[in-house]
N, C-alpha and C positions, 0 to 999 in steps of 0.2 A: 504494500500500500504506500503509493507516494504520499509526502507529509515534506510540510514547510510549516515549522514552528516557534513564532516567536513568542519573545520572553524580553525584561529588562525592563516594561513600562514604567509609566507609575505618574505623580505628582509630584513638583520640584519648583522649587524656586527660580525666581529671573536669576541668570546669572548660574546656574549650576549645571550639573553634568548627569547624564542619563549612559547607559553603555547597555545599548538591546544588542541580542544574542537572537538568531536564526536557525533550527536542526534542521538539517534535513534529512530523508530517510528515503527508502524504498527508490532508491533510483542514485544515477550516478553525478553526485551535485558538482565535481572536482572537473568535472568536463561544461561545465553551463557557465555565463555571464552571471554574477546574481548580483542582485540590483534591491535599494529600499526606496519604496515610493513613501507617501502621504497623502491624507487628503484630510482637508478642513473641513469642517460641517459651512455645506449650504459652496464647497468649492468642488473643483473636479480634481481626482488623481493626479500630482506631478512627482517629476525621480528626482529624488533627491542625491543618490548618489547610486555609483557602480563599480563592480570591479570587474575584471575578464578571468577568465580559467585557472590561470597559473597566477593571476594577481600581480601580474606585472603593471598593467595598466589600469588606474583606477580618474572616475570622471566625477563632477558634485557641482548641482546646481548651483547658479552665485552667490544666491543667498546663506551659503554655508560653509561656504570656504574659508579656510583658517581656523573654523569650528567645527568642524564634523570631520571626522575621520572610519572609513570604511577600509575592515580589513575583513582577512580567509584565514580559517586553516580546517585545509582542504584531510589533512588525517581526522579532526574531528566532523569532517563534513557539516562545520558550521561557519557563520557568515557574522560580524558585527559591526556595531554602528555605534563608536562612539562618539556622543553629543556633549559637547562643553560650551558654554557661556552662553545658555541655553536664553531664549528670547519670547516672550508670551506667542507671538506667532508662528514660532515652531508647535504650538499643539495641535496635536492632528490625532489620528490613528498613522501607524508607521507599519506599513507590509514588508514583506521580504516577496521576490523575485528568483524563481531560477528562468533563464533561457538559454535556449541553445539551437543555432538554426543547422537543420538538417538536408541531407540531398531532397528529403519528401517535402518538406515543407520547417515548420517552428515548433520547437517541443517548450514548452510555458507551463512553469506552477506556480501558481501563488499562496502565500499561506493566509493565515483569520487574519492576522491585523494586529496589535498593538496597541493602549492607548498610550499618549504623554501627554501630560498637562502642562504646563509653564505659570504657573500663578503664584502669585503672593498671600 
C-alpha cells in the first residue's frame, strides 16, 4: 500500500521553527522528485519547495528562501521541511509530494496534509 505520511505540524509562534517529516512507504520514494506544497484556506495549492532523486538539486518558492530548508534521506525513505522564522502567512496545511515521470506517463502520490499554524 503506497503511503505519504506527514508529521511535525502543530502551533508556533511568529518567528519560530516547525521541522515536518514525510514517510513514505509501499513504493520506491528514492527514485521520485518529492516536493511540499501548501495551501491557505479560501487559497489554491502552491510548492513551496522541492528536491530531485538523489537531492542534489533542490528548488523553494520566494517567499521562503533563506527560511525553509528541504532535505532526503533516501535510507529512511523520508523527506523534511525544515521551517524557521516562521511568519503568520506560512499557515496552511503542508502536503508532501512524490513524483516521478515515467516512459507511460507520471507516477504522483500525495499524502493527508499537515496542519501549521503561525500565531501569537
Amino acid at each position: 500500500q503506497v503511503q505519504l505520511v506527514e508529521s511535525g505540524g502543530g502551533l508556533v509562534q511568529p518567528g519560530g521553527s516547525l521541522r515536518l517529516s514525510c514517510a513514505a512507504s509501499g513504493f520506491t520514494s528514492s527514485m521520485y522528485t518529492m516536493s511540499w506544497y501548501r495551501q491557505a484556506p479560501g487559497k489554491e495549492r502552491e510548492l513551496v519547495a522541492s528536491i530531485t532523486a538523489t537531492g542534489g538539486v533542490s528548488n523553494y518558492q520566494d517567499s521562503v528562501k533563506g527560511r525553509f530548508t528541504i532535505s532526503r534521506d533516501n535510507a529512511r525513505n523520508t523527506v523534511y521541511l525544515q521551517m524557521n522564522s516562521l511568519k503568520s502567512e506560512d499557515t496552511a496545511v503542508y502536503y508532501c509530494k512524490a513524483n516521478r515521470l515515467l516512459n507511460w506517463g507520471r507516477s504522483v502520490y500525495w499524502g493527508q496534509g499537515t496542519q501549521v499554524t503561525v500565531s501569537a
